[in-house]
SESE-231332 format. One record per residue (C-alpha): residue in one letter; x, y, z. Coordinates in steps of 0.5 Angstrom, whole numbers, padded with zeros to 4 digits, always signed. Layout:
# residues N
aXYZ;...
END
This chain:
# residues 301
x+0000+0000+0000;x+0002+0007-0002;x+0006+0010+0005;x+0000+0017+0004;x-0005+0012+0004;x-0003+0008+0010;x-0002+0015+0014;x-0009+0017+0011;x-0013+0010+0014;x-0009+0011+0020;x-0012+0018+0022;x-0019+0016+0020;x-0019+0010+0025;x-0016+0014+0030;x-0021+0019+0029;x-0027+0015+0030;x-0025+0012+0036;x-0024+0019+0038;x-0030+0022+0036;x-0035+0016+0039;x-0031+0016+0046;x-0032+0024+0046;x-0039+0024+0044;x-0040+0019+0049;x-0037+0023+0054;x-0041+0029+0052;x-0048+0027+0053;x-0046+0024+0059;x-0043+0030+0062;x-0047+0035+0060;x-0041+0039+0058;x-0042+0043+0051;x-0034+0044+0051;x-0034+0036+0050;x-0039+0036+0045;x-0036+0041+0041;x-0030+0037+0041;x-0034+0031+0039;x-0037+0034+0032;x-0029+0038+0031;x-0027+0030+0031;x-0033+0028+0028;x-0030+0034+0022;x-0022+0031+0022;x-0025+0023+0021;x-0029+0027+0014;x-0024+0030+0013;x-0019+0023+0014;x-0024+0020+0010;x-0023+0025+0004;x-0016+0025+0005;x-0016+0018+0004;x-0019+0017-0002;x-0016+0023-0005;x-0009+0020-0005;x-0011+0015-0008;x-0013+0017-0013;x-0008+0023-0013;x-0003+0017-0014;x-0007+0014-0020;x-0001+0016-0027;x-0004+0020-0032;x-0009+0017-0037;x-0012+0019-0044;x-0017+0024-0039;x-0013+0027-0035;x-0006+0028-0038;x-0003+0033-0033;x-0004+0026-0027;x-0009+0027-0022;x-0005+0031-0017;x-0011+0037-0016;x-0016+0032-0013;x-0011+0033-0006;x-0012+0041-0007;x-0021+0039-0008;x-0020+0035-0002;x-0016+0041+0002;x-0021+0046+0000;x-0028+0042+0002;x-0024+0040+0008;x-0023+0047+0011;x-0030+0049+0008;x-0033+0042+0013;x-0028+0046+0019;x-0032+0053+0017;x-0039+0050+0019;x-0036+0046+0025;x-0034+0053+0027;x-0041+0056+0027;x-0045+0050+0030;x-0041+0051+0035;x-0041+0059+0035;x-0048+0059+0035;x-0049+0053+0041;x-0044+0056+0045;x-0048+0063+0045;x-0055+0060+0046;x-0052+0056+0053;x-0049+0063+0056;x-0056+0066+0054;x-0059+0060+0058;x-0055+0056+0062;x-0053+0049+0063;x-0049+0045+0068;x-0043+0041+0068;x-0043+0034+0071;x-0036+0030+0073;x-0031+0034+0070;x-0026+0030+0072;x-0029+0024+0067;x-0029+0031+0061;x-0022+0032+0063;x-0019+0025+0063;x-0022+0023+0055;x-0018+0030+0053;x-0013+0029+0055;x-0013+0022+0052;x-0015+0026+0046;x-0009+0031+0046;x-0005+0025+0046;x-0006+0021+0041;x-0008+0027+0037;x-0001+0029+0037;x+0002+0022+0036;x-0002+0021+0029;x-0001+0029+0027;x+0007+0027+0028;x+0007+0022+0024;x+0002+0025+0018;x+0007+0032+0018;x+0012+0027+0016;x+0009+0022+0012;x+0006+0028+0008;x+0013+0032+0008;x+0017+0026+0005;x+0011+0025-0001;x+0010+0033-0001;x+0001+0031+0000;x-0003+0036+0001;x-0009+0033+0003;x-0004+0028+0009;x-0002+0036+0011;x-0009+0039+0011;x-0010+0032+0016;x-0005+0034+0021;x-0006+0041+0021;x-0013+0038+0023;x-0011+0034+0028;x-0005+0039+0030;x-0011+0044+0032;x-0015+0038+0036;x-0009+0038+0040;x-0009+0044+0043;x-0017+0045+0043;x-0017+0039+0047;x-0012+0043+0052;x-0015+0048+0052;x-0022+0045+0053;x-0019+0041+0059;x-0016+0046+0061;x-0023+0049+0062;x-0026+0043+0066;x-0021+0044+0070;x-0023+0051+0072;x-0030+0049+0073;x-0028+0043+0077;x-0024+0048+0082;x-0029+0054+0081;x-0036+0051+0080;x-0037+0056+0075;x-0041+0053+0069;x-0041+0059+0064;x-0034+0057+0063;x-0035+0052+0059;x-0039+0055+0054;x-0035+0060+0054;x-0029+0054+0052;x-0033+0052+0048;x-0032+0059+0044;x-0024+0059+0044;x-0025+0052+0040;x-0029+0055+0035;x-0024+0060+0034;x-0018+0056+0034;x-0022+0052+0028;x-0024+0058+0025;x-0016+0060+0024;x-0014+0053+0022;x-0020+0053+0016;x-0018+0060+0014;x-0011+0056+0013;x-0013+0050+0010;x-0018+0054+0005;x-0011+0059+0003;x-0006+0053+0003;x-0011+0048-0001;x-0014+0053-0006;x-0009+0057-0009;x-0006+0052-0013;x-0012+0051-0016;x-0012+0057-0020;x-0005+0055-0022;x+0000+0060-0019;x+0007+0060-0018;x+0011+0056-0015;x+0015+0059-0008;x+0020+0065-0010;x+0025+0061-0007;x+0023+0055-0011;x+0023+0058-0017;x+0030+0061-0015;x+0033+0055-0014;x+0030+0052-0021;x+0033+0059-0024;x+0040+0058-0021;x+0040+0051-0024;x+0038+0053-0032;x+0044+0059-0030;x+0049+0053-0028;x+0048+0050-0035;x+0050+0058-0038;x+0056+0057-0042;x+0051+0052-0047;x+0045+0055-0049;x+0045+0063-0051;x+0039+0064-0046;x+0032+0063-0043;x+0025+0066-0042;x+0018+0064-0041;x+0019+0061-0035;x+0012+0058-0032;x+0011+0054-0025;x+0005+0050-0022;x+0003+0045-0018;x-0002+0040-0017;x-0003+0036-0012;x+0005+0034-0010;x+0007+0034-0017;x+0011+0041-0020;x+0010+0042-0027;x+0015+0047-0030;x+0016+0049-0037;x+0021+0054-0040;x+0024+0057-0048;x+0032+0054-0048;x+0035+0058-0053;x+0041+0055-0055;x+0046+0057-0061;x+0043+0056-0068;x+0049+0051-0070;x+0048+0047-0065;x+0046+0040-0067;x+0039+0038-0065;x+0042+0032-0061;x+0047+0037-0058;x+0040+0041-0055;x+0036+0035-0053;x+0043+0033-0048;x+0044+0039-0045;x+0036+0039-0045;x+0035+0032-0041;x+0042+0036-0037;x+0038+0041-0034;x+0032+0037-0033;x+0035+0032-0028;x+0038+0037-0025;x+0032+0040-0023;x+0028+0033-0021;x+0034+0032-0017;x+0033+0039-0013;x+0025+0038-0013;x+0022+0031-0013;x+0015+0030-0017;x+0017+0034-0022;x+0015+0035-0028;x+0020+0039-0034;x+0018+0042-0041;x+0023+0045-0045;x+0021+0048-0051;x+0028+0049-0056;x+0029+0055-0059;x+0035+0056-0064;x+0039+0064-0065;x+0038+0068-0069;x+0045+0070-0072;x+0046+0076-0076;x+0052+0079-0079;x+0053+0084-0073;x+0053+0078-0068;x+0059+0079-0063;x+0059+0072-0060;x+0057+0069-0053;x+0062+0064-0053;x+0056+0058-0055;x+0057+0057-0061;x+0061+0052-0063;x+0068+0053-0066;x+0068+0052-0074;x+0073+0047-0077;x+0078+0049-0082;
END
């Protein structure tokens, strides 16, 4: 099985067991800031099941449909991931707002903080190890998952840490008003998610130190063509997709331009995995008041 996929069912499991012990335990305790929790899980285990199924398909090679590969599906699944956090957020705005209006009693903290603190743990094993999973793969759908269950980590705290205050205090209002700071935490992380997983799909460059890092390399290869434009970067999903115009001397030979081609773009995958390069070869244009750049081949004779 493909390493992002097997990250990926292991989020989604540890998500439903999470979802239903902090379900359980919210019902059971009354507590309105362990109920958010429950339905901000219930939001990572969708969101681990969107991530699943898109890196499987995301994995998928190009076909006679899709001939740029299947890599945009994971910034989809990013974005439907964020926008499903939004309305988590606003669910739990709008129950947290009616409990301070009204009212409501805490039962057995202790049983509330013992299940968070739990939760914060074994989120925070699984999001490690997604971070790093997705580092190694550059997955966009296995990073929109970790930064879900990153931000479970600190929600959990800080509802723990709320339970605790109502335990020592007696003060009920406190959990709503816990619940508040949950909802505030995920609204941060999906504005996160939606501007990570969104950009690429409109097709935007690659980060400045990427494409400088592609410009050095074409310019490492500067005393075999004349020069190069047209520079234009993208990604979808983990792959980059880079095309350029090489202009290399008008007497160069087309194998010759072909070798410093297959040159240039090792090089740049040996810097940027899950690559993809196009050059387009463009001859120059001599004319008699050519003054050389010391490309062209020496003539014979």
């Amino acid at each position: 099985m493909d390493e992002r996929a097997r990250a990926a069912r292991i989020s989604v499991v540890s998500n439903a067991f999470l979802v239903l012990l902090k379900l359980a335990t919210g019902l059971a305790t009354n507590s309105l800031s362990v109920i958010s929790e429950a339905i901000h899980s219930g939001m990572d285990l969708l969101a681990a099941v969107i991530a699943y199924f898109s890196v499987r398909e995301a994995s998928k090679p190009a076909d006679f449909e899709h001939r740029y590969g299947h890599g945009k599906i994971e910034n989809v699944a990013g974005t439907i991931e964020a926008l499903l956090i939004f309305g988590a957020a606003m669910a739990i705005i709008a129950e947290a707002v009616k409990k301070l209006r009204l009212g409501a009693e805490v039962i057995q903290p202790g049983i509330g903080m013992a299940v968070m603190g739990l939760s914060a743990l074994i989120n925070l094993c699984v999001s490690r190890y997604l971070f790093k999973v997705a580092e190694e793969t550059q997955s966009v759908a296995l990073a929109a998952d970790a930064w879900h269950l990153r931000t479970d980590v600190y929600t959990s705290a800080g509802v723990m840490v709320g339970l605790v205050a109502i335990e020592i205090t007696g003060l009920n209002w406190l959990d709503p008003l816990a619940a508040l700071v949950v909802a505030a935490l995920i609204l941060a992380a999906a504005y996160r998610l939606t501007r990570e997983a969104f950009t690429p799909l409109m097709d935007v460059c690659l980060p400045e130190e990427e494409e400088r890092l592609i410009k050095d390399i074409i310019s490492s290869y500067a005393d075999q063509y004349v020069e190069f434009h047209k520079l234009r970067t993208r990604k979808s999903g983990r792959e980059r997709q880079i095309d350029l115009h090489l202009v290399v001397p008008g007497r160069q030979s087309v194998a010759q331009a072909h070798r410093l081609s297959d040159r240039i773009t090792a090089a740049i995958k040996a810097a940027l995995p899950y690559t993809e390069v196009l050059i387009h070869i463009e001859p120059c244009e001599e004319d008699e008041g050519c003054r050389g750049c010391n490309t062209c081949p020496r003539e014979e004779g």
